[in-house]
VEXDREN-2710 file (C-alpha; in Angstrom, 1 decimal):
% VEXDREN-2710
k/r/px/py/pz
1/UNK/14.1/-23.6/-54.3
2/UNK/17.0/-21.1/-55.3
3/UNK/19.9/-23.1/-56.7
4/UNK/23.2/-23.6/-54.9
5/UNK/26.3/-21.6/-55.6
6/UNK/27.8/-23.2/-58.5
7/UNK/31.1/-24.5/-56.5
8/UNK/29.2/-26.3/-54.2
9/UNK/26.8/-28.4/-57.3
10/UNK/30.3/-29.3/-58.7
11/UNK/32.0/-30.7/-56.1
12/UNK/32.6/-34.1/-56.7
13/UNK/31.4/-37.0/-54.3
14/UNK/33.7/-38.5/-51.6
15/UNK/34.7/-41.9/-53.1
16/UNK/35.9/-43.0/-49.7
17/UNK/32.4/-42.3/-48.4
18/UNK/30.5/-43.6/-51.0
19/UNK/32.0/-47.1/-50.8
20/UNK/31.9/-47.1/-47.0
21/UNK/28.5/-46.0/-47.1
22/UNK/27.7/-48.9/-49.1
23/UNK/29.6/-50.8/-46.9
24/UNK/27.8/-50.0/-43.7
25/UNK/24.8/-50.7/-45.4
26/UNK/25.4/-53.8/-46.1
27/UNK/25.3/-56.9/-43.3
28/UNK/28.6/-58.5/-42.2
29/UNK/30.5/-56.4/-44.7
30/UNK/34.5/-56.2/-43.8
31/UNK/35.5/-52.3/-43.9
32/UNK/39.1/-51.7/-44.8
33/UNK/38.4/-48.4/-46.7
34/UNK/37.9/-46.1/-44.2
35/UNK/40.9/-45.1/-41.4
36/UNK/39.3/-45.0/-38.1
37/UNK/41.7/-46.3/-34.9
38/UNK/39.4/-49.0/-33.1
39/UNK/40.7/-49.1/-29.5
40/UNK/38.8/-48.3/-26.8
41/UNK/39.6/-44.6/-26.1
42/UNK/41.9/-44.3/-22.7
43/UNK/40.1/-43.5/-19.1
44/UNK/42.4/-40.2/-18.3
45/UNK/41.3/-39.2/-21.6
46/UNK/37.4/-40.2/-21.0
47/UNK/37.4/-38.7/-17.5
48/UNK/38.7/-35.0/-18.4
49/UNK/36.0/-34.9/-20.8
50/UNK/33.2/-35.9/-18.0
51/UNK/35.0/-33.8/-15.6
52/UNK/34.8/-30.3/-17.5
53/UNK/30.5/-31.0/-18.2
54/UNK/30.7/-32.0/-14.6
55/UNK/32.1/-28.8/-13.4
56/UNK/29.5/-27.1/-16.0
57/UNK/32.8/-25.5/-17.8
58/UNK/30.7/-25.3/-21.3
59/UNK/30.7/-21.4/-22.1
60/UNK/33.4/-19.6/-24.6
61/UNK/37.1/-20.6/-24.7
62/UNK/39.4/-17.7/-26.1
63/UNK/39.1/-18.2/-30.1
64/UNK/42.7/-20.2/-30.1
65/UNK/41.9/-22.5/-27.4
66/UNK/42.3/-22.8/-23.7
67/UNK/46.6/-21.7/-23.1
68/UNK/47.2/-25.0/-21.2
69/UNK/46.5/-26.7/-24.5
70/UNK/48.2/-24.5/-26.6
71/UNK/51.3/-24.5/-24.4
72/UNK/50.9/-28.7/-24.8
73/UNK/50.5/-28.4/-28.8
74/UNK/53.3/-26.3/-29.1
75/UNK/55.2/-28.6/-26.7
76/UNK/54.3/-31.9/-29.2
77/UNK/55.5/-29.6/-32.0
78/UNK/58.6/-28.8/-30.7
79/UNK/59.4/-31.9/-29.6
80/UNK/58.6/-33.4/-33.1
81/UNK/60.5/-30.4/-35.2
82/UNK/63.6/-30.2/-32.8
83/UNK/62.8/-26.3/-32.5
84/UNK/61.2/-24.1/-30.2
85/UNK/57.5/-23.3/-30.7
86/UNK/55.8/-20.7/-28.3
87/UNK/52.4/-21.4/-27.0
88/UNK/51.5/-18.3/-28.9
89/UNK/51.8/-19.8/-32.4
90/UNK/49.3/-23.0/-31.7
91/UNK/45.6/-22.3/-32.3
92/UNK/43.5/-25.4/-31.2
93/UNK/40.9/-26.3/-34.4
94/UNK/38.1/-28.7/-34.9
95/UNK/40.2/-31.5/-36.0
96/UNK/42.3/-31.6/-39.3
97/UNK/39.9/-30.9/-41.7
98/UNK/39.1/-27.6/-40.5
99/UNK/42.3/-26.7/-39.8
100/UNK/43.4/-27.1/-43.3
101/UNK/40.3/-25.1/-44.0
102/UNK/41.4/-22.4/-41.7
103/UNK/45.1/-22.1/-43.2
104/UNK/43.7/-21.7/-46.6
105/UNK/41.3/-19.5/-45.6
106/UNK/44.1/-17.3/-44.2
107/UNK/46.5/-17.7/-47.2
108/UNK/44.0/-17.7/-50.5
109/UNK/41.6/-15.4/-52.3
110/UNK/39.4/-16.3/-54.9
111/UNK/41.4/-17.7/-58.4
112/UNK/44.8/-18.2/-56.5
113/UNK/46.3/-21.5/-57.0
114/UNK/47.6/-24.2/-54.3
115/UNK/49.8/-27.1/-55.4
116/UNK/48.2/-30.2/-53.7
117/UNK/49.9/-33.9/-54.3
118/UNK/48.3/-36.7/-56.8
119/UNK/47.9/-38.8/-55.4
120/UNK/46.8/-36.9/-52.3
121/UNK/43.5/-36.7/-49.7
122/UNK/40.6/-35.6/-51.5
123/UNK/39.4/-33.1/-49.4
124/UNK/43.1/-30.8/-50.0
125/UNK/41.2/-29.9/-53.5
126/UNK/37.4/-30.0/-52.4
127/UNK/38.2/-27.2/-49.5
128/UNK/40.3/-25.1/-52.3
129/UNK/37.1/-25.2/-54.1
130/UNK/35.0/-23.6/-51.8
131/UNK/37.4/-21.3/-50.9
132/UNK/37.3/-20.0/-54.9
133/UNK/40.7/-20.9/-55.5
134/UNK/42.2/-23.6/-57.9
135/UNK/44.2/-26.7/-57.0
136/UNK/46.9/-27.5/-58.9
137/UNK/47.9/-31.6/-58.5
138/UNK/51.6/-32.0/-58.6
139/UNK/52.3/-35.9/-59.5
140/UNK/53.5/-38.4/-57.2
141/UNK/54.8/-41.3/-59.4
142/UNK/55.0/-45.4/-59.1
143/UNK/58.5/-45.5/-60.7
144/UNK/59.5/-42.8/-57.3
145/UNK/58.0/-44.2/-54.6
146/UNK/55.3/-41.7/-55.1
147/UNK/58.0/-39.5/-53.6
148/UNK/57.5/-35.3/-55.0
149/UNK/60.4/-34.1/-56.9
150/UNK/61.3/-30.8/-57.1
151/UNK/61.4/-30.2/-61.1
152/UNK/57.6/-31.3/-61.2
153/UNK/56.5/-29.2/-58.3
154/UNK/58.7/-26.6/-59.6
155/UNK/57.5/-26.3/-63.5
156/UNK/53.6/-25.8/-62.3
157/UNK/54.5/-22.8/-60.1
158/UNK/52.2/-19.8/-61.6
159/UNK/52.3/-16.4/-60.8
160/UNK/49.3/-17.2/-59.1
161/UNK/50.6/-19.9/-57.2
162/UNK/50.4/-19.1/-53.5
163/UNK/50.7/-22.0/-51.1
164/UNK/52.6/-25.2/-51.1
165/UNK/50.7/-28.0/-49.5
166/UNK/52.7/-31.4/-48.1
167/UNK/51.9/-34.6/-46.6
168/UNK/54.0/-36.4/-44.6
169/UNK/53.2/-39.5/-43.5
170/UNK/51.6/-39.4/-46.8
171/UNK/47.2/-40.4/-46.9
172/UNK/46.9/-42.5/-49.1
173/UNK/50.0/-43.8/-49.3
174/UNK/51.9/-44.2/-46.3
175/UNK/55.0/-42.6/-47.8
176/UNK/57.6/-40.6/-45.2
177/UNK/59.7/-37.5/-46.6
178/UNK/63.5/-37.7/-46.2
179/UNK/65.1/-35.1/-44.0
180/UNK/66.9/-34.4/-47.1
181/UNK/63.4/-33.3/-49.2
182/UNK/61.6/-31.8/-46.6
183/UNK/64.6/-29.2/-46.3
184/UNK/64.4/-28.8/-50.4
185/UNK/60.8/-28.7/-50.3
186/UNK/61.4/-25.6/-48.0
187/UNK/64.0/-24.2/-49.7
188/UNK/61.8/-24.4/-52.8
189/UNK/59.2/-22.4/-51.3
190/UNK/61.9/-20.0/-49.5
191/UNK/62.8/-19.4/-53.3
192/UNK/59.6/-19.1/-54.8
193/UNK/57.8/-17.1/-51.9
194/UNK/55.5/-19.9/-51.4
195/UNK/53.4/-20.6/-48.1
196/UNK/53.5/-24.3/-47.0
197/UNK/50.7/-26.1/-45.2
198/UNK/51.6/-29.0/-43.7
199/UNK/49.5/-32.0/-42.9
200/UNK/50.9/-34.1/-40.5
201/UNK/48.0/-36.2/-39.3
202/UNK/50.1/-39.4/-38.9
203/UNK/52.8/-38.0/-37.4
204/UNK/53.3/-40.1/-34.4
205/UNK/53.0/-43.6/-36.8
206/UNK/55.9/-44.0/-38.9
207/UNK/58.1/-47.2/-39.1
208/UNK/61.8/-47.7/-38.9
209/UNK/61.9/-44.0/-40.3
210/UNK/61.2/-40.7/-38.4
211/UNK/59.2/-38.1/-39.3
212/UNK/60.6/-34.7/-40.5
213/UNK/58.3/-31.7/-40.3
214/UNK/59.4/-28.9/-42.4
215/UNK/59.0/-26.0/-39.1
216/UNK/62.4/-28.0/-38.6
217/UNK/63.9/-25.8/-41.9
218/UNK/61.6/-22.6/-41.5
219/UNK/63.7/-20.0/-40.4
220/UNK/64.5/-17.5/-43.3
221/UNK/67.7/-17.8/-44.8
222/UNK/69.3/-20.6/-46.5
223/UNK/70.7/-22.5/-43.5
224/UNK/69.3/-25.5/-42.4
225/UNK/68.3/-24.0/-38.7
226/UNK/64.6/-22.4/-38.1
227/UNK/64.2/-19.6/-36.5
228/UNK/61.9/-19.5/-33.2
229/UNK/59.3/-17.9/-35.1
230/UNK/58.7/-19.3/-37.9
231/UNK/58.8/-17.6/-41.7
232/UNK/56.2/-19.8/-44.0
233/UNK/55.1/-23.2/-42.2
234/UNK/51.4/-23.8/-41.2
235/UNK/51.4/-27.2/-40.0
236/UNK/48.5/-28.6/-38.9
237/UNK/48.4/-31.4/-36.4
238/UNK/45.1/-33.6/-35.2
239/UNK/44.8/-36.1/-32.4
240/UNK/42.0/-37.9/-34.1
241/UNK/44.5/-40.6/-35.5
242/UNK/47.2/-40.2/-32.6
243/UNK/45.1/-41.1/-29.8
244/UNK/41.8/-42.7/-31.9
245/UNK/39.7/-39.5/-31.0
246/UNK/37.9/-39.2/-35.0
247/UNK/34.3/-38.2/-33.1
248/UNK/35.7/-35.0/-30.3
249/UNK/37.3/-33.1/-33.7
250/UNK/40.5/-31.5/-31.8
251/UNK/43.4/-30.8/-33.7
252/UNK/45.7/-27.5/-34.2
253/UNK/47.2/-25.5/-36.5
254/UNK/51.1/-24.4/-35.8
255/UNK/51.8/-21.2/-37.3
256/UNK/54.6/-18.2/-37.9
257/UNK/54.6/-16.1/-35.0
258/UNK/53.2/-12.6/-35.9
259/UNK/49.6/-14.0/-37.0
260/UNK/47.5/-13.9/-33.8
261/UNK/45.5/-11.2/-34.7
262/UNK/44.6/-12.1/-38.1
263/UNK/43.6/-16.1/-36.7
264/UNK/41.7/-15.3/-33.9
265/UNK/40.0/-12.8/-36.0
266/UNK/39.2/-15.9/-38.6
267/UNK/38.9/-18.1/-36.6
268/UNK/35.7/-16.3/-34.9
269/UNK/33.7/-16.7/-38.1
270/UNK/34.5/-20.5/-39.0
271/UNK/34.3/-21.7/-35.8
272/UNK/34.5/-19.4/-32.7
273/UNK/36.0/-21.9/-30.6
274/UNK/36.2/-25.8/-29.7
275/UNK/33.7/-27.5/-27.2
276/UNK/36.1/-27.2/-24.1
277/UNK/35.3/-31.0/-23.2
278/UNK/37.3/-31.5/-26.2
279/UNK/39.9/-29.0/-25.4
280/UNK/40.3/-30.4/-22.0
281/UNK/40.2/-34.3/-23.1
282/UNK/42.7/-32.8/-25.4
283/UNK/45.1/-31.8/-23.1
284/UNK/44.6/-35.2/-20.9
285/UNK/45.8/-36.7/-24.4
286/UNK/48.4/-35.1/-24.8
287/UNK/49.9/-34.7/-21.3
288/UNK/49.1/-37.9/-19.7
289/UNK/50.3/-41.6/-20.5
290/UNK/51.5/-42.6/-23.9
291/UNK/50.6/-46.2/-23.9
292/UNK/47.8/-45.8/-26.5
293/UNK/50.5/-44.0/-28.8
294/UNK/52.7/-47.2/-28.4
295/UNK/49.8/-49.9/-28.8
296/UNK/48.5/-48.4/-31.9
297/UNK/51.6/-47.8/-33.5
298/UNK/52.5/-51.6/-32.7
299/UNK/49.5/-52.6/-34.3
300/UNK/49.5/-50.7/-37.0
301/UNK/53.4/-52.2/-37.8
302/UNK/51.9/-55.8/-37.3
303/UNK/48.8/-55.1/-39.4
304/UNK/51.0/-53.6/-42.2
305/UNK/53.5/-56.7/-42.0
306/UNK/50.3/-58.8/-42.2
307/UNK/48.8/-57.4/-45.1
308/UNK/51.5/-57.5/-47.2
309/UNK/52.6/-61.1/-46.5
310/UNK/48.6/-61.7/-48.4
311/UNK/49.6/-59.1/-51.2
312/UNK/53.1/-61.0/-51.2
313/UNK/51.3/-64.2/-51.5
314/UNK/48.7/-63.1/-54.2
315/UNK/51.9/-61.8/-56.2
316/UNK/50.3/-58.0/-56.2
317/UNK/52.5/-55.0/-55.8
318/UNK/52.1/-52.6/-53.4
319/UNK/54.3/-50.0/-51.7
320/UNK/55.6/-50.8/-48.7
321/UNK/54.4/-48.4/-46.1
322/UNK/56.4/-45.7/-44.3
323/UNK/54.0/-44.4/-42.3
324/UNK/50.2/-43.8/-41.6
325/UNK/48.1/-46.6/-41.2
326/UNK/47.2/-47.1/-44.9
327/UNK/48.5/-49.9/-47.3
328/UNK/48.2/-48.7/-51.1
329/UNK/48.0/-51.7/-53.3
330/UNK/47.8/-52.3/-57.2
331/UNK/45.5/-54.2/-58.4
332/UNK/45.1/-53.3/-61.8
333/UNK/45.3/-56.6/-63.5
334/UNK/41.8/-57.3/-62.0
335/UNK/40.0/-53.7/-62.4
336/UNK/39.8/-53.3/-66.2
337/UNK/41.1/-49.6/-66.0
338/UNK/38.2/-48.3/-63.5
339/UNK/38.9/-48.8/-60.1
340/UNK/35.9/-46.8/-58.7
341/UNK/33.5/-49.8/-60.7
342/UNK/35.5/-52.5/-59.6
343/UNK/35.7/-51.5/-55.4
344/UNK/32.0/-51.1/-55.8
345/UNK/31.8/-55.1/-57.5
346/UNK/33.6/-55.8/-54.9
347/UNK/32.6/-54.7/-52.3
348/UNK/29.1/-56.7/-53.7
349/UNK/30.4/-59.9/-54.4
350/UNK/33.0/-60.2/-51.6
351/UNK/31.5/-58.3/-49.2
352/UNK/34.8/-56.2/-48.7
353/UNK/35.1/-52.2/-48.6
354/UNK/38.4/-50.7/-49.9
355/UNK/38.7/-47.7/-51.2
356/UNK/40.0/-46.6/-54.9
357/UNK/42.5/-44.8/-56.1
358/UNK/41.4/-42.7/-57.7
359/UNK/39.6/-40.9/-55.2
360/UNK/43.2/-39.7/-54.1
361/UNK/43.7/-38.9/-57.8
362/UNK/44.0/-39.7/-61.8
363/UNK/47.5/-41.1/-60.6
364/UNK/45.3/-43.8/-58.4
365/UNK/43.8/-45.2/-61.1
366/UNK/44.4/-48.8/-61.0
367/UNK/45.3/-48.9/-56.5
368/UNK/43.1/-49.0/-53.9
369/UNK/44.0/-48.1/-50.2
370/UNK/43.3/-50.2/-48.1
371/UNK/43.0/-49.1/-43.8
372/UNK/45.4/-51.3/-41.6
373/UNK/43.6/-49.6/-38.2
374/UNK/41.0/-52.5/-37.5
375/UNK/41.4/-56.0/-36.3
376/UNK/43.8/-58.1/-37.9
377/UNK/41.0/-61.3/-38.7
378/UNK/38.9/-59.1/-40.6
379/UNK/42.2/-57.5/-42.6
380/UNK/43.7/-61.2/-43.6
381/UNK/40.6/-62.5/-44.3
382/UNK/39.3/-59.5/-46.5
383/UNK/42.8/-59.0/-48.4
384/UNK/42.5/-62.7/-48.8
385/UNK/39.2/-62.5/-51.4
386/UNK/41.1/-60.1/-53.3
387/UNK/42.2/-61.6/-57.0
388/UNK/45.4/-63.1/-57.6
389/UNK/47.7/-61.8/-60.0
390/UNK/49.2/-64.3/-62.4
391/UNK/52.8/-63.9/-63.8
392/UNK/52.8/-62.1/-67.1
END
């Protein structure tokens, strides 16, 4: 057959896949690499789903999604940014991924460059890739918390540098943004006429610090205050994580005002619209009872505090998570400099999935995340077959 386009044969494999792949192949295997919520998914939720086939409402939606969602999106936005968002600036995607896909589509051309954190999701530099544009890995480092500073961001902006991309809760690492940096993350863009996409997957799960997203400081000028509209921000928010809905792919993007044209025009030839079960199970989500929000996020604390009493015990260091649901643990003294070989060994001899590091990045070399989403036995008892680290 004809060959592939070039970017496409390069792209390099999924290392969180590949191990979890493995993983589910194998029999009684204990998965802590992947992050997917395991609680049963709410009735109100399940119901507006079965309601909207049952009405036989499965035609077109406008491009941007159904307004009532929207207007709810919006409504989560503003109430997480402390600013106004109007309906108009939230256009309902297929989940996460493909809003980040959509932004970059909207703010790259082919050979521009997009500064993406290392260590950072993988997929932030494969969808670059198939956009023709290059991703440019600003370091997060052990000695700061994996925190960005400004001086390193700042020293690999290019002329062809275009967009700014953040994470906050941070995947892998479950590291939160001060109010403090978001604002001089901003005001570093604001300077260097930089978009900023914004994932905020884990928005709703952070512990004992609150989230910051940086619409809070988009605004133009160099107060702190954001204007209604909006200048730079595209934040892009998911309910896959927030309410444990991986499989319906519903998220949104939250944009400047002033873009409607130009997204519903893209938006039509990625993705037309969501399935409007999702769209309406969406908005059940969203508007109805927030006891799933407060369960998980309970969990997720308890599971954290868990895992690192093992780590604690085994005397490996870790950073203590933030946010997310993700624990990201060093365990170089046992990996022999490849992580990626040793997860795999692992995963054979101990029948445990985690995932390495260094499929968030060169900088994960060494650390492995590991998922604090599933039942609490099955964390323990796989964190437990992990190899002690003896004092130097």
């Amino acid at each position: 057959m004809p060959e592939l386009s070039p970017h496409v044969r390069t792209a390099p494999a999924n290392q969180i896949r590949e191990i979890t792949q493995a993983a589910w192949a194998r029999p009684n295997s204990i998965v802590l690499s992947i992050g997917e919520p395991g609680f049963p998914t709410p009735p109100h939720i399940l119901e507006a789903a079965e309601a909207t086939l049952k009405r036989d409402e499965t035609g077109y939606t406008p491009n941007a999604g159904i307004m009532p969602l929207r207007a709810a999106f919006a409504e989560q936005a503003g109430r997480h940014s402390g600013v106004e968002v109007a309906p108009g600036r939230a256009f309902v995607t297929a989940g996460a991924q493909q809003g980040l896909h959509l932004a970059m589509s909207m703010l790259l051309d082919a050979g521009d460059e997009i500064l993406i954190p290392n260590p950072g999701y993988p997929t932030f530099a494969m969808t670059a890739g198939l956009l023709h544009a290059a991703a440019v890995e600003y370091p997060l480092y052990p000695e700061h918390d994996f925190q960005p500073r400004i001086a390193d961001i700042e020293a690999l902006i290019s002329p062809r540098t275009r967009v700014l991309l953040l994470n906050s809760p941070s995947n892998p690492l479950g590291a939160v943004f001060s109010e403090d940096l978001v604002a001089e993350l901003v005001q570093l863009a604001r300077r260097r006429d930089l978009w900023i996409i914004s994932d905020e997957c884990y928005e709703a799960f952070t512990y004992d610090v609150p989230h910051v997203s940086p619409l809070k400081f988009d605004g133009g000028g160099a107060g702190s205050g954001a204007a209604a509209g909006g200048e730079r921000v595209i934040a892009s928010v998911t309910l896959s994580k927030t309410y444990g809905l991986t499989g319906l792919r519903i998220g949104a993007l939250i944009t400047p005002a002033g873009l409607e044209k130009q997204m519903s025009t893209v938006m039509e030839s990625i993705v037309s619209c969501v399935a409007s079960p999702s769209q309406y199970a969406a908005l059940a989500a969203l508007t109805g009872p927030q006891d799933y929000v407060a369960e998980a996020a309970a969990h997720y604390r308890a599971n954290r505090d868990a895992a690192a009493s093992v780590l604690d015990g085994k005397g490996i260091p870790y950073l203590k998570a933030q946010g997310a649901f993700y624990l990201w643990a060093d365990v170089s003294h046992a990996t022999g400099g490849d992580v990626r070989t040793w997860t795999q060994k692992f995963l054979a001899e101990q029948g445990v999935a985690v995932a390495p590091g260094t499929a968030f990045g060169s900088i994960g070399e060494g650390w492995i995340r590991v998922a604090l989403c599933g039942d609490s036995g099955e964390l323990v008892t796989g964190l437990e077959r992990l190899p002690a680290r003896t004092p130097d």
